[in-house]
C-alpha positions in Angstrom: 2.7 -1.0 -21.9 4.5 1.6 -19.9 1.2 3.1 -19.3 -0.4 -0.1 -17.8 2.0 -0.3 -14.8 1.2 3.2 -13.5 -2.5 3.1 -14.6 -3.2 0.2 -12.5 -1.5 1.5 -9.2 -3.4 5.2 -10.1 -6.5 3.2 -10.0 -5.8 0.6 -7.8 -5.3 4.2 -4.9 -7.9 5.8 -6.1 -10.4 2.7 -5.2 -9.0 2.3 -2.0 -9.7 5.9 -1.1 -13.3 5.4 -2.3 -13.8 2.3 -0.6 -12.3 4.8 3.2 
């Protein structure tokens, strides 16, 4: 579950660079 919280804002960073 530890994994979860960081995986999300890791992918959640990486989208948002895409999306630039």
């Amino acid at each position: 579950m530890k994994n979860v919280r960081p995986k999300i804002q890791i992918e959640s960073q990486r989208e948002n660079k895409e999306g630039s």
